[in-house]
C-alpha positions as CSV (number, residue, x, y, z in Angstrom):
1,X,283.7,147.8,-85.7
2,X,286.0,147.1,-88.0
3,X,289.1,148.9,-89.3
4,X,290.6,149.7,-92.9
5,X,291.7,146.2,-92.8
6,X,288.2,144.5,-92.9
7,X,288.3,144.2,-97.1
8,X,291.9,142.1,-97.3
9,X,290.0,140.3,-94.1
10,X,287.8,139.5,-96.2
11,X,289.3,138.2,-99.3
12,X,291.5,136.7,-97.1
13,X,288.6,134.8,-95.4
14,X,286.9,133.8,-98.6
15,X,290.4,132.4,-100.0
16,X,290.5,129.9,-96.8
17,X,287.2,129.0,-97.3
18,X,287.8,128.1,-100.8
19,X,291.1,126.3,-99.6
20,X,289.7,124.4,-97.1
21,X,286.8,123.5,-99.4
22,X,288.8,122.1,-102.3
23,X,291.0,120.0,-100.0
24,X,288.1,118.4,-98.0
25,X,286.5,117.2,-101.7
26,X,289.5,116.0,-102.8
27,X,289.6,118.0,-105.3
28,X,293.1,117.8,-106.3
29,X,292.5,114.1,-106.7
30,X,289.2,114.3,-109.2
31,X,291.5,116.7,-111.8
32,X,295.2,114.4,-111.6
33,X,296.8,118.1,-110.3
34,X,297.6,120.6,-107.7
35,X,294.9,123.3,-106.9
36,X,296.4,126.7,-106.1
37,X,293.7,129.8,-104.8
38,X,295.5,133.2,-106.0
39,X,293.7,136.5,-104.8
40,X,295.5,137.9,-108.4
41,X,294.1,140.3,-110.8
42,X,292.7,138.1,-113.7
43,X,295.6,139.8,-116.3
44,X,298.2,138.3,-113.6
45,X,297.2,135.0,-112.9
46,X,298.6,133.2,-116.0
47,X,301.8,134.0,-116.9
48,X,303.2,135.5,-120.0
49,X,305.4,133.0,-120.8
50,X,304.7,129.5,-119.1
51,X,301.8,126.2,-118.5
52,X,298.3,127.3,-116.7
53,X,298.2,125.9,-113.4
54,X,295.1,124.1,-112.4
55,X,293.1,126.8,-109.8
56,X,291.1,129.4,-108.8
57,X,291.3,132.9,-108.7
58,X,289.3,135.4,-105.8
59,X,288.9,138.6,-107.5
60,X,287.5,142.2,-106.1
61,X,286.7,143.6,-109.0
62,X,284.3,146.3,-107.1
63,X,283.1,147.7,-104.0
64,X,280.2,150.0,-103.5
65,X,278.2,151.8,-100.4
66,X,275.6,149.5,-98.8
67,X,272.3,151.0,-99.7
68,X,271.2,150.8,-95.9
69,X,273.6,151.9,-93.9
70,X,274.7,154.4,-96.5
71,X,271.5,156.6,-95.2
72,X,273.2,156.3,-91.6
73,X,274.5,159.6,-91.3
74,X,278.3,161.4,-92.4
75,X,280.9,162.0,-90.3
76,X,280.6,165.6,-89.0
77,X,283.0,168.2,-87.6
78,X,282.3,171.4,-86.0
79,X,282.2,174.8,-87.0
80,X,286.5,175.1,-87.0
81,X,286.8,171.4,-88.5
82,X,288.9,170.9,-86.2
83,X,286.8,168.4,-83.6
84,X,285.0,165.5,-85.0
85,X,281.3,165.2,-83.5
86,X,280.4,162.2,-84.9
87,X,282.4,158.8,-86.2
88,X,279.8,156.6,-88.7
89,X,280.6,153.5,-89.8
90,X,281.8,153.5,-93.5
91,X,279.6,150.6,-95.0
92,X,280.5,148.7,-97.5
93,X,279.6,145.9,-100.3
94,X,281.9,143.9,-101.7
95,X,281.9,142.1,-105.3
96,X,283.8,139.4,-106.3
97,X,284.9,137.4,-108.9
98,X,285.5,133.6,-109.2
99,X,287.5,132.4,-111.7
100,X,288.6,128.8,-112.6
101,X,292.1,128.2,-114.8
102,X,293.3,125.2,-116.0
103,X,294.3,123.4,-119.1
104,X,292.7,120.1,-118.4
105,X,289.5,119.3,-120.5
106,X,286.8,120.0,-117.7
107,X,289.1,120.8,-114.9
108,X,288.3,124.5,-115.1
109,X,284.7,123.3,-114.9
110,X,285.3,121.1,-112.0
111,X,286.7,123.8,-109.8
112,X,284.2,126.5,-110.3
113,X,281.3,123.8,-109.3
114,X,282.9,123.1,-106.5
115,X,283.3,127.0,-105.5
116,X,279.7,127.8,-106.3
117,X,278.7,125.1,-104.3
118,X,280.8,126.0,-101.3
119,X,279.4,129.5,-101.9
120,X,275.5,128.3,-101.9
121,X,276.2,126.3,-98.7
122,X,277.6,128.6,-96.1
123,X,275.9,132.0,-97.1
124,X,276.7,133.6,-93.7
125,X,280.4,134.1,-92.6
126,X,280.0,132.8,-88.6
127,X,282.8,135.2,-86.3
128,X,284.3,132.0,-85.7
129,X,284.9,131.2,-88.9
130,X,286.8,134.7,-89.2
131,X,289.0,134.0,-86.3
132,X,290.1,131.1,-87.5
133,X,290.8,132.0,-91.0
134,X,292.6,135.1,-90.0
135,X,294.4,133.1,-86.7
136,X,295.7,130.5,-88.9
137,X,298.3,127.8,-86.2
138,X,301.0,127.8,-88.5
139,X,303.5,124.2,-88.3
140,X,306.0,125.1,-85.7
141,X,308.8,127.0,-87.3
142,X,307.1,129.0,-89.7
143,X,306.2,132.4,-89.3
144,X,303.0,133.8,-90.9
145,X,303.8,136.7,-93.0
146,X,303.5,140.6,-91.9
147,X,300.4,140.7,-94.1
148,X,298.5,138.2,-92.1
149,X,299.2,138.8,-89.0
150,X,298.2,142.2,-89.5
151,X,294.4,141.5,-90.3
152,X,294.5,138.8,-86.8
153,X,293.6,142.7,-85.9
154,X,291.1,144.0,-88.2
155,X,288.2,143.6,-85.7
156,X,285.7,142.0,-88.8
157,X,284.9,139.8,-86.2
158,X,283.9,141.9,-84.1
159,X,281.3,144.2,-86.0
160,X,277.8,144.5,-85.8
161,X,277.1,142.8,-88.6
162,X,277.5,139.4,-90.0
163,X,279.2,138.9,-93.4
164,X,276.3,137.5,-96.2
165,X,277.8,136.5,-99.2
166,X,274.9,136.3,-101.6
167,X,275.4,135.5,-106.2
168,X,275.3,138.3,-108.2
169,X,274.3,137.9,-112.2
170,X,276.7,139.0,-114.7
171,X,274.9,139.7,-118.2
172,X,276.7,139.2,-121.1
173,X,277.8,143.3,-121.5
174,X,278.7,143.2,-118.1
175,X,280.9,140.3,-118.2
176,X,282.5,141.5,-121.7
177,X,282.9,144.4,-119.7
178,X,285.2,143.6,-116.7
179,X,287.2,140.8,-118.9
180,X,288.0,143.7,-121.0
181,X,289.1,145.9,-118.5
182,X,291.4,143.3,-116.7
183,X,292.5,142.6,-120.8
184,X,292.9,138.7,-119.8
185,X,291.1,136.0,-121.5
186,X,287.2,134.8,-120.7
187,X,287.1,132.4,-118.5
188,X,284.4,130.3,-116.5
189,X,283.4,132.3,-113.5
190,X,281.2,133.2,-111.2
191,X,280.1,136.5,-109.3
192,X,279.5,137.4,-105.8
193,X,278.2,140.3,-103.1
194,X,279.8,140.0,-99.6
195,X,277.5,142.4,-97.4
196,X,278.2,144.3,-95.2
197,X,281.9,145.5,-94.1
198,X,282.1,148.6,-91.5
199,X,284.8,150.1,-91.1
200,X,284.8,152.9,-88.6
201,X,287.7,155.5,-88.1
202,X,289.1,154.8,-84.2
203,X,289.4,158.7,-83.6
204,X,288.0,160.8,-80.2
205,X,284.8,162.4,-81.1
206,X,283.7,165.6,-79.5
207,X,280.0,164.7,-78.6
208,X,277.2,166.9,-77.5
209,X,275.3,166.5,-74.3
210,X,271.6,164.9,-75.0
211,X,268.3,166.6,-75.2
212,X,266.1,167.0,-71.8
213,X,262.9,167.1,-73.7
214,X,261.2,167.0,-77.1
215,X,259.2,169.7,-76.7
216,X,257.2,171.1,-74.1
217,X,255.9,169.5,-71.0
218,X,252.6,169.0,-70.6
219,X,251.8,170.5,-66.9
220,X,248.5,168.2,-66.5
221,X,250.2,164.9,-67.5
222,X,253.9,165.5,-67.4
223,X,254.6,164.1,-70.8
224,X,256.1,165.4,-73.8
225,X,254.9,166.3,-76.9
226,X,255.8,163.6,-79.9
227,X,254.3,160.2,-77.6
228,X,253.6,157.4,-80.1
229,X,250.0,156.4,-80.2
230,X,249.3,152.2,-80.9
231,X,246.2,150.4,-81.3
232,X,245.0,148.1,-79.0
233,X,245.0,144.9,-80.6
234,X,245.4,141.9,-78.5
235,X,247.3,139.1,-79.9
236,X,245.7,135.4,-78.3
237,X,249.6,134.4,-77.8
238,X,251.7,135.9,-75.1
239,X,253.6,139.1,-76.4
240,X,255.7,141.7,-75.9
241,X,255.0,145.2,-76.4
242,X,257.8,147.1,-74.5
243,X,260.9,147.3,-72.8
244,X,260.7,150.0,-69.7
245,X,264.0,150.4,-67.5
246,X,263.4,151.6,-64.5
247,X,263.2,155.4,-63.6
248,X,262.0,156.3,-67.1
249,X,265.4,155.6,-68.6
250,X,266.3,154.4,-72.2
251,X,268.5,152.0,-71.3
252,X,268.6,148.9,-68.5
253,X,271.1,148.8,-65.7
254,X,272.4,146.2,-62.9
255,X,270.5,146.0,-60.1
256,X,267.5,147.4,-61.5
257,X,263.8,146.7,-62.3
258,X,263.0,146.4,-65.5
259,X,258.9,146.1,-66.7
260,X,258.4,143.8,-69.5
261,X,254.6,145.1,-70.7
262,X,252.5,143.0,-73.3
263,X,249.5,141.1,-72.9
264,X,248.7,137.6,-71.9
265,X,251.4,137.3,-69.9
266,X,250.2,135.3,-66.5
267,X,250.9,131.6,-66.0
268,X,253.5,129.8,-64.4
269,X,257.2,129.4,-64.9
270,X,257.5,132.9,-65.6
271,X,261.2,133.6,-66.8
272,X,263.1,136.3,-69.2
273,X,265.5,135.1,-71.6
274,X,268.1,137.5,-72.2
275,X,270.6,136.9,-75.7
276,X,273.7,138.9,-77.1
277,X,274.7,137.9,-80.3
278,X,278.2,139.7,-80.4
279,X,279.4,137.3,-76.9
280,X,277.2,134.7,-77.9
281,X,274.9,135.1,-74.7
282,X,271.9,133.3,-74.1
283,X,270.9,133.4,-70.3
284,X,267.8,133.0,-68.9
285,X,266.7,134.8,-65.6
286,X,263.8,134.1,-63.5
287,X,261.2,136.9,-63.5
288,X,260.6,138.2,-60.0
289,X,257.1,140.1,-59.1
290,X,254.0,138.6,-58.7
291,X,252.0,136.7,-61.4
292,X,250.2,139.6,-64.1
293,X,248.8,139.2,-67.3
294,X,250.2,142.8,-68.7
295,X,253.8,142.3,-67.2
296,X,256.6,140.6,-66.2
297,X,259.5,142.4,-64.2
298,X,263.3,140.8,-64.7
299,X,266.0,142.4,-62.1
300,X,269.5,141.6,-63.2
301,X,271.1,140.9,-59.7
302,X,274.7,143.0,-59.0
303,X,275.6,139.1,-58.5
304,X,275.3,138.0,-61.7
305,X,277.1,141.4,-63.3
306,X,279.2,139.7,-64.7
307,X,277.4,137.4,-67.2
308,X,275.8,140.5,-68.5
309,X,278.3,142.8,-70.2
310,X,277.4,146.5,-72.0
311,X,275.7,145.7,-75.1
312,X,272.5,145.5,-77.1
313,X,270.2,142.2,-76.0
314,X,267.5,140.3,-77.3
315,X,264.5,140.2,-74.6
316,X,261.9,137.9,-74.6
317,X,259.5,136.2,-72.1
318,X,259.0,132.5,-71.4
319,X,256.2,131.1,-69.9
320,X,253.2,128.5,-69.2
321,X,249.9,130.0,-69.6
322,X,246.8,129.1,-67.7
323,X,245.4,126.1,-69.0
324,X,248.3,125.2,-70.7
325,X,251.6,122.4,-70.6
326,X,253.2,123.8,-73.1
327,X,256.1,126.5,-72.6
328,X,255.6,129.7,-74.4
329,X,258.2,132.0,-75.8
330,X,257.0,135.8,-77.0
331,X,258.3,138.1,-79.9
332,X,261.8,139.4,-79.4
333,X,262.5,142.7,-78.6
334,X,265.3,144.8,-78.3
335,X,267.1,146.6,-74.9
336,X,270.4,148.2,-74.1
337,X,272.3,147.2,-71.2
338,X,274.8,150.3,-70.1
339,X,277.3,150.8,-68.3
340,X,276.4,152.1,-64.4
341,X,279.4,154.6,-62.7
342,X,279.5,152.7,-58.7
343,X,282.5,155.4,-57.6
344,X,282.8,159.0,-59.2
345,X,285.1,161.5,-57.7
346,X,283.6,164.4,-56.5
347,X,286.6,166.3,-57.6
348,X,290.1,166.2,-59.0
349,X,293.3,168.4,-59.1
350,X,295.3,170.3,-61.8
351,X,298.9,168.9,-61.3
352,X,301.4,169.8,-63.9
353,X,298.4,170.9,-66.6
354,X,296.4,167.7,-66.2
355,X,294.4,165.9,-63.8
356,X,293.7,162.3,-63.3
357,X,290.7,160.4,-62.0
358,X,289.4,157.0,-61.3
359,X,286.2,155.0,-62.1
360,X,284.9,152.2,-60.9
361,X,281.9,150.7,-63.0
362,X,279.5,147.7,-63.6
363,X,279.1,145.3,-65.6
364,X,283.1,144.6,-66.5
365,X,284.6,146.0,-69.2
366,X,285.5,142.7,-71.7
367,X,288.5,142.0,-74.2
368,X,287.6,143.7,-77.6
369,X,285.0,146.3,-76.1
370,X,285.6,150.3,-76.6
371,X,285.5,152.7,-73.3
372,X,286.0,156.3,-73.2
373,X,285.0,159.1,-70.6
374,X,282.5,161.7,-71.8
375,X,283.8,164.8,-69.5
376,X,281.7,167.8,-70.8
377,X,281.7,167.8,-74.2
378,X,285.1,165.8,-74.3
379,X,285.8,162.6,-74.8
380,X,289.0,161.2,-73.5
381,X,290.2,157.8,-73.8
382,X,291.5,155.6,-70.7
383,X,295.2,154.5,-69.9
384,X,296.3,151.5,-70.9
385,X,294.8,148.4,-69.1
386,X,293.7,144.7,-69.0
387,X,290.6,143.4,-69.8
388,X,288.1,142.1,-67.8
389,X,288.1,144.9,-65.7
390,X,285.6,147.7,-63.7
391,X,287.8,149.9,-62.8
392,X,290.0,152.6,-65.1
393,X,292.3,155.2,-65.0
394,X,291.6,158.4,-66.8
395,X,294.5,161.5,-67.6
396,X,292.6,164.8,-68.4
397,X,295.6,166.5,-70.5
398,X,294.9,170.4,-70.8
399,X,292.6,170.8,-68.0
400,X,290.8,173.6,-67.1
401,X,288.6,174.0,-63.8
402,X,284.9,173.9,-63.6
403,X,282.4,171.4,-62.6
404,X,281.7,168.4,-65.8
405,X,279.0,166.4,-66.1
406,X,280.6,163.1,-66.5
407,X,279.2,159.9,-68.5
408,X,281.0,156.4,-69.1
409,X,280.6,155.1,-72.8
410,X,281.7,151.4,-73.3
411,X,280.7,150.4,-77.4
412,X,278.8,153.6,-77.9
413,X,276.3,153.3,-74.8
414,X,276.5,155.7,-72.5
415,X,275.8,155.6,-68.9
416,X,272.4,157.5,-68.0
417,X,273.2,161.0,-67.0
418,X,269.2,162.6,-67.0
419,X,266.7,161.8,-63.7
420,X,264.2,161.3,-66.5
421,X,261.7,161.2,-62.7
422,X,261.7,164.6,-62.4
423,X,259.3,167.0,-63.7
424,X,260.9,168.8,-65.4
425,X,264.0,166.3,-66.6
426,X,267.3,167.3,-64.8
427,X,270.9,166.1,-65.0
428,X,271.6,163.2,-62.4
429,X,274.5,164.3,-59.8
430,X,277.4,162.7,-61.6
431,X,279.4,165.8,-61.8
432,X,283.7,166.1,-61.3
433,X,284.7,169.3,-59.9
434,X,288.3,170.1,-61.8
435,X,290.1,172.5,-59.4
């Protein structure tokens, strides 16, 4: 996620593009004058007293909730207000103004032309693009100022989701509107939405442990009540209908079997294609089982751990159907890939008021991902340390003795602490005893 940087990131983003842009048309050539991008207020960008430079200026006039994510949830605290239980994404739009300035005939024209049209052909902001803008290689001998080099760390590259910068329509009150709020003359211009910043507060929640059941359990078929109920309506293509982890988890791990169920799936060259958009991923993995037109098993071997860090993937089948030469791809469907806990201390000591403890994980913790230990209803974040890595180092300040069950949450996925096998559902033996 990103932090309370992410809106100058940004405007700071959109100003390179435009930069870029008008230098790579030449468009400083076309008008006969230098091109300058401000990120002013429109009431600042000519000066009281002096000529109107040829250029345009990047204005964020507004910024409103997204209308999705807005329904997300707020963040909560318990009863004392003192402990934070849950940490939301604040999710934002942003709108913009683009405005040209000169006092060429045309030139003003000129440059918001060339602005719309670098607007209309790059709608989506690529994470690349992001680094670079906001990595900039300065020539040797200058230092970037303390402004940019701050939002190098405003994780917008990092979020969930990609930045869409889509036109807005001004109307004629609205327009009279904002020019006379800004009390600077009308100029040409054009409006924008950038969609969506989140920006997410990077404070220790306190969370609670998760529900066994939902509901009772039926004694004759050991489910639980609130099981969803789909029609059986064979597609004639290969599809997808689930993704089933092994041992009745909600999540996939290393080293385990993984059912892919759907229909049509037989035929040869069975494989799973696994993606991650946030690491740009896109592996493929040979199916293992034997040949069945209702499944497909994919086991991520311990060997390949670490191609395969914590995250949400795209799943999807590819095969060659009986009858067939041509490869086949299903539908996509989603699956979460958590962390696993290989070496949990039975129990740890109370020296000095705190006690320390060691994990050892899989897959590898990368650069830019989040980890904390869930200990009870604590969470506790780990010593410093260098990323990749599968081990880390925990200090427990304030201890107090008991027996915790313990979970591993890397990005907001949590290792699986329920034997979701057992009838009824019981907590897994990952317990530290604090003594």
């Amino acid at each position: 996620m990103s932090t309370a940087l992410a809106i100058a990131g940004v405007t700071a983003v959109l100003r390179d593009r435009l930069n870029d842009g008008l230098v790579n048309h030449n468009v400083a050539g076309i008008t006969g004058s230098t091109v300058h991008v401000t990120v002013a207020a429109p009431d600042r960008v000519v000066p009281a007293e002096g000529t109107e430079s040829s250029g345009l200026n990047l204005f964020l006039y507004q910024v409103t909730p997204h209308a999705g994510w807005r329904n997300e949830r707020l963040p909560s605290h318990d009863g004392s207000g003192r402990h934070r239980l849950s940490n939301p994404p604040l999710a934002l739009d942003l709108h913009y103004l683009i405005s040209a300035y000169s006092e060429g005939d045309l030139h003003a024209e000129i440059l918001l032309g060339y602005a719309m049209q670098l607007m209309h052909e790059f709608p989506v902001i690529s994470r690349e693009s992001i680094r670079r803008a906001l990595n900039p290689s300065p020539d040797v001998g200058i230092v970037l100022p303390s402004t940019l080099q701050a939002l190098a760390d405003c994780g917008l590259a990092d979020q969930l989701e990609l930045l869409r910068i889509t036109p807005a329509a001004l109307d004629t009150e609205a327009a009279s509107r904002l020019w006379t709020a800004t009390q600077a003359s009308l100029r040409p211009s054009a409006a924008y939405q950038v969609s969506v910043v989140l920006i997410e507060a990077r404070q220790a929640t306190r969370p609670s442990l998760p529900v066994l059941t939902r509901g009772e359990v039926d004694p004759v078929s050991g489910r639980e009540r609130g099981i969803v109920v789909q029609p059986k309506m064979l597609p004639p293509l290969p599809t997808l209908s689930a993704v089933t982890p092994a041992a009745g988890q909600p999540v996939m791990r290393v080293g385990e079997t993984v059912v892919l169920s759907g229909h049509r799936l037989d035929g040869g060259g069975r494989e799973v294609r696994l993606a991650n958009d946030r690491f740009d991923i896109e592996t493929v993995v040979a199916a293992s089982g034997t040949s069945d037109p209702q499944r497909i098993e994919l086991l991520i071997p311990a060997s390949r751990s670490d191609e395969f860090p914590v995250g949400v993937y795209e799943v999807s089948a590819r095969l060659v159907p009986d009858g067939e030469t041509q490869t086949r791809e299903t539908n996509r469907l989603g699956a979460v890939l958590a962390p696993d806990i290989t070496n949990l201390p039975q129990s740890v000591a109370i020296v000095g008021g705190s006690a320390q403890l060691t994990l050892q994980f899989t897959p590898g913790l990368r650069a830019g991902q989040r980890a904390s230990l869930l200990l009870g209803s604590r969470e506790i974040a780990p010593q410093p340390y260098t990323a990749p890595t599968t081990s880390l180092d925990f200090v427990i300040s304030d201890a107090a003795a008991g027996d915790y069950p313990t979970r591993l949450r890397i990005d907001g996925i949590d290792s699986p602490i329920i034997d979701r096998s057992a009838q009824p559902p019981r907590f897994l033996d990952t317990t530290v005893t604090i003594t």
